[in-house]
C-alpha positions in Angstrom: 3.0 60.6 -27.1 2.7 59.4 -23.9 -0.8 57.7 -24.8 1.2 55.8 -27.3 3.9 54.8 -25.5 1.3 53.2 -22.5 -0.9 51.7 -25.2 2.8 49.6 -26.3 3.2 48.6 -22.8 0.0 47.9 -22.6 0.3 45.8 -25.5 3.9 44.1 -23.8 2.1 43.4 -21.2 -0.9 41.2 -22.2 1.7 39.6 -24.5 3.6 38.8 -21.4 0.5 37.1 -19.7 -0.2 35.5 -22.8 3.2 33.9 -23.3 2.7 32.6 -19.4 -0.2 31.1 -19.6 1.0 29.0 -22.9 4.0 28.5 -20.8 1.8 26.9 -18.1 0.1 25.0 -20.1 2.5 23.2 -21.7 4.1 22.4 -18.6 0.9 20.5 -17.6 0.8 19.0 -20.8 4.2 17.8 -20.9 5.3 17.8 -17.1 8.6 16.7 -15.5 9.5 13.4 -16.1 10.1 11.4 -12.6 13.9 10.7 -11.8 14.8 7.9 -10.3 18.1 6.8 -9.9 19.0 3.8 -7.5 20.6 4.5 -4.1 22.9 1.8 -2.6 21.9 2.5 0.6 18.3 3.4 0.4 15.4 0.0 0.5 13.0 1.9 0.6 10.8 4.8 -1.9 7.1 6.6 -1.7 6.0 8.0 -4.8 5.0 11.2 -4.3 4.3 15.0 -6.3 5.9 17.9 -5.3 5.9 21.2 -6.6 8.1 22.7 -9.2 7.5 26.4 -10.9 4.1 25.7 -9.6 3.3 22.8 -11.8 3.1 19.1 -9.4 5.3 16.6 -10.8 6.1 12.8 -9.5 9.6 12.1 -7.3 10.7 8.9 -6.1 11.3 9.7 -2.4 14.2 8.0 -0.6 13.0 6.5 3.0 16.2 6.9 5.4 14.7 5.2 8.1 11.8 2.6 6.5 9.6 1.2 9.3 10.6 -3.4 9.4 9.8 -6.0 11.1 11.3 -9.3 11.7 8.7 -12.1 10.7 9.2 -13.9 14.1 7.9 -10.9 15.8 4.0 -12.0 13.9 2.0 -14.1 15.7 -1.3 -15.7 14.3 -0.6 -15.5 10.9 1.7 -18.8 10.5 0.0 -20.0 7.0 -0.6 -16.6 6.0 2.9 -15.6 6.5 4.9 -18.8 4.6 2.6 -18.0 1.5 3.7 -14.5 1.1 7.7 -16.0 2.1 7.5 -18.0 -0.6 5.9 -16.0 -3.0 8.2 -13.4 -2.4 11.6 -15.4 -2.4 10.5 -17.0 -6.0 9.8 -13.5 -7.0 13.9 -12.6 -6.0 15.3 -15.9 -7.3 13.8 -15.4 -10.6 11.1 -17.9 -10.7 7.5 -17.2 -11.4 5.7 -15.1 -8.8 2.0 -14.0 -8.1 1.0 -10.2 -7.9 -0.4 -10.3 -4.4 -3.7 -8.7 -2.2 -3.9 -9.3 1.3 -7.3 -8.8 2.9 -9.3 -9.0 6.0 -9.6 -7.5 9.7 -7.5 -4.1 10.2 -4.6 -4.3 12.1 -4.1 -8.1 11.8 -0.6 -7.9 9.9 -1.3 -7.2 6.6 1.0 -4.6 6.4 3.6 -5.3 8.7 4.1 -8.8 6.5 5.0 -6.7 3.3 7.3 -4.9 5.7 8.8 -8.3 7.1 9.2 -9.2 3.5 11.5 -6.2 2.6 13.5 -6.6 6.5 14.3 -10.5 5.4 15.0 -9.9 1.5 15.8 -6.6 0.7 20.1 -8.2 1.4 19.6 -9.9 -1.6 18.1 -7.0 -3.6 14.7 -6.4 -2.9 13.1 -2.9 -3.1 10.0 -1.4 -1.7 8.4 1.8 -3.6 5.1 2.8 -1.7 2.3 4.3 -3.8 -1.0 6.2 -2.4 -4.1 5.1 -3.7 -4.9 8.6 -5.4 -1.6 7.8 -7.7 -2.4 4.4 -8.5 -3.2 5.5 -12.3 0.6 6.3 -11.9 1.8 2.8 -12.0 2.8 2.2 -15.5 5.2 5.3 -15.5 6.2 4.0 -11.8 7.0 0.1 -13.6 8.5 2.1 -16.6 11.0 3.3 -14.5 12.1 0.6 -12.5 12.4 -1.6 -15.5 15.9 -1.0 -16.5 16.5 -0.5 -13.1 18.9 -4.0 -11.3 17.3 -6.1 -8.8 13.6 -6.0 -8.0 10.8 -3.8 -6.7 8.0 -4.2 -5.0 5.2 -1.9 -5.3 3.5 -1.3 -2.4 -0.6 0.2 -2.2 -1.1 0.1 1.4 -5.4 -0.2 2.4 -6.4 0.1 -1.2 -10.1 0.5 -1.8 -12.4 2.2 -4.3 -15.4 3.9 -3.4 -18.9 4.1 -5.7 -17.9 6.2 -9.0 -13.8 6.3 -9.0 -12.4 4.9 -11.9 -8.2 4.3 -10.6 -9.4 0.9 -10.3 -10.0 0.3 -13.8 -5.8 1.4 -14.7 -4.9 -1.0 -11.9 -6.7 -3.5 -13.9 -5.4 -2.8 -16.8 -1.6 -3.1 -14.9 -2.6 -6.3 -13.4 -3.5 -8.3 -16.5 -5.0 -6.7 -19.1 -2.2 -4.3 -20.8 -0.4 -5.2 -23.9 2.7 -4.2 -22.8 2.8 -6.7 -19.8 4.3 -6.4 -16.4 7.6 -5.8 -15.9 9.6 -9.0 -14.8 11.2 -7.3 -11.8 8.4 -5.6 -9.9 5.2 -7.3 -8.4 2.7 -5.4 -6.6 1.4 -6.1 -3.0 -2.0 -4.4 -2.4 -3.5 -4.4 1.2 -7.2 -3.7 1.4 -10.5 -4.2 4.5 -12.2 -5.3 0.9 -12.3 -8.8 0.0 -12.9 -7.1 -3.5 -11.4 -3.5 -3.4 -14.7 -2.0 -4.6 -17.4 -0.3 -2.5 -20.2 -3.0 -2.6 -23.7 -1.7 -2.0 -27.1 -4.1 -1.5 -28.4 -3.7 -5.0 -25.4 -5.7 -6.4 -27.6 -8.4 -5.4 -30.6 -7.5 -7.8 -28.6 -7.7 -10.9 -27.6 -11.5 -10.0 -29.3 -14.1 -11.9 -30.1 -18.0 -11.3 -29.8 -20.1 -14.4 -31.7 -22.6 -15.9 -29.3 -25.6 -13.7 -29.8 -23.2 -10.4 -26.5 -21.4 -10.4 -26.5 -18.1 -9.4 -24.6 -15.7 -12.1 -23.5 -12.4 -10.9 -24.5 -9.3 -13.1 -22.2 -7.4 -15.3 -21.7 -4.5 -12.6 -20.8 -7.1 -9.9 -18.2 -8.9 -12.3 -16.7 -6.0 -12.8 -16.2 -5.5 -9.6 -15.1 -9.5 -8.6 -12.6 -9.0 -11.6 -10.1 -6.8 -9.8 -9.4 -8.9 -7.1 -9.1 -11.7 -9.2 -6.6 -10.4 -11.0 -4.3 -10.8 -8.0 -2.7 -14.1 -8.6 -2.5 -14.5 -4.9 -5.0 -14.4 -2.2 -4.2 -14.1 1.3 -7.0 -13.7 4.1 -6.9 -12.3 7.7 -9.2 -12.9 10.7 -9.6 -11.3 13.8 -7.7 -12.5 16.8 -9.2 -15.3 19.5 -8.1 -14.0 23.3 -6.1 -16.7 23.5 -4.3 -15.4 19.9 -4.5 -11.7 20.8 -2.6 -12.6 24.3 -0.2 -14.4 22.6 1.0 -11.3 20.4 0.5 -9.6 23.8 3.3 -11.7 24.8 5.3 -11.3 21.8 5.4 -7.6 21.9 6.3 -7.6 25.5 9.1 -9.7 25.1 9.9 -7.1 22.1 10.0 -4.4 24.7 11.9 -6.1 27.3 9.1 -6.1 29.6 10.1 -8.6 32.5 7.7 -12.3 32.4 6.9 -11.5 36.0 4.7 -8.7 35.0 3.0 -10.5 32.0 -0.1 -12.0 34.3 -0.9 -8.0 35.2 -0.2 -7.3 31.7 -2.8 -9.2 30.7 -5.6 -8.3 33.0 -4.8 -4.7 31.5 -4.4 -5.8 27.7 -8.1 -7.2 27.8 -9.0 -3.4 29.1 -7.6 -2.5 26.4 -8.9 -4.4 24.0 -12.1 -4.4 25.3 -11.9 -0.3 24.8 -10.9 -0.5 21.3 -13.7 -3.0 20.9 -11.3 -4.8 18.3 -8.3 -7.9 19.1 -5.6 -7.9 16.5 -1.6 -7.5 16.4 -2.2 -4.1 16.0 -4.1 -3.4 19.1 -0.9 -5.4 21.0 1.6 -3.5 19.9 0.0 -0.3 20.8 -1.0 -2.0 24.0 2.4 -3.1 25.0 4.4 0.1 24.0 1.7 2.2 26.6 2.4 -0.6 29.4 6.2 -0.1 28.8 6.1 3.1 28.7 4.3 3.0 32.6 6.6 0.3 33.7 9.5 2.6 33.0 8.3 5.7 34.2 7.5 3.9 37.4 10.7 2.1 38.1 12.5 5.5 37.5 
């Protein structure tokens, strides 16, 4: 008797497992939808997956306290910040607007102009939903939601790239210009990337290229492939590195930011190119660290 009554819970048991594991897998099959709904008070969103019963499943995170900057704190980057002004303000008045990428040096304002963008528009109903490169196949269900959603979005892939053998690219593509459905007419997306062309670009790209009968060189079919994602951006915009002259001036800027006296900028100065020099790089980036560490001293020695 006893045998027979184990062998039944034996039985339960495995049932049990068995029922789980179909339970599992249809929650991976058919996980939690995202909720989004919009918050008067909130700018800003990452998109991001968080656990639920054990299954990951995507949340539009409210930012409280969203990092902006005011456009007249950006120095060098005059043309490259009145193209992605306009772009942006024909994009909130409802007139046709460019998906745009923003490439070139790191730490040279790529970034912080999206971020200036959302500080000087987001009054008249601009949003800002941040999305890591390793979700980027998420961006149709990301533009599904917003869609219904008043005013407009901005979706934001901060130093996007692609290395040799990851296919994201190809659904970011496919959002870009390519999907039959079409883009949503209130979100854009801003991409920042170090890659002119997003993609990892290795030396024999060069060997598939071929010169025509007229002389022109024709790029091969992997190298197009890779050229075509950029060029699916309907705007451009390209950042150098800083001159010392340039990189002094944002120097300046940041100091003035930080209420550092103008007596003390000739020292500062002296010490920025240290610091530069360190860092082996010049760029906005490398100015605002520099003048929040000098700052920093200068209070803790007046104290």
């Amino acid at each position: 008797m006893n045998t027979s009554v184990d062998s039944q819970n034996q039985i339960s048991l495995e049932i049990l497992v068995q029922l789980k594991r179909i339970a599992d897998s249809l929650e991976r099959a058919y996980p939690v939808r995202a909720e989004f709904s919009l918050q008067p008070d909130i700018i800003a969103y990452q998109w991001q997956y968080r656990a639920h019963r054990g299954v990951s499943h995507a949340v539009l995170l409210p930012v409280k306290y969203p990092g902006l900057i005011d456009f007249r704190q950006l120095k060098n980057v005059d043309r490259q910040t009145q193209l992605i002004r306009d772009n942006t303000q024909n994009f909130i008045s409802g007139k046709p607007a460019n998906n745009v990428l923003l490439t070139g040096s790191r730490g040279t304002g790529k970034s912080s102009l999206v971020k200036a963008c959302l500080n000087e528009f987001h009054g008249q109903g601009l949003r800002l939903i941040e999305i890591d490169k390793e979700n980027i196949g998420d961006l149709p269900e990301v533009i599904d939601l917003v869609s219904s959603q008043s005013g407009k979005f901005i979706l934001f892939c901060d130093d996007l790239s692609f290395e040799e053998g990851e296919i994201g690219y190809k659904r970011l593509k496919t959002v870009l210009d390519g999907s039959i459905t079409g883009q949503s007419a209130n979100t854009l997306i801003y991409a920042t990337s170090n890659r002119r062309h997003l993609i990892a670009e290795k030396a024999s790209d060069n060997l598939s290229r071929t010169r025509g009968e007229d002389g022109a060189l024709h790029p091969g079919e992997e190298v197009e492939e890779k050229i075509s994602l950029s060029e699916r951006f309907g705007l451009w915009i390209s950042f150098y590195s800083f001159s010392p002259d340039e990189y002094l001036n944002a120097v300046n800027q940041w100091l003035m930011t930080y209420g550092v006296p103008e007596e003390a900028f000739e020292d500062a100065h002296i010490q920025a190119n240290r610091w530069a020099t360190q860092r082996g790089s010049r760029s906005g980036r490398i100015a605002s660290q520099f003048a929040r560490d000098y700052c920093a001293k200068l209070n803790s020695q007046n104290l």
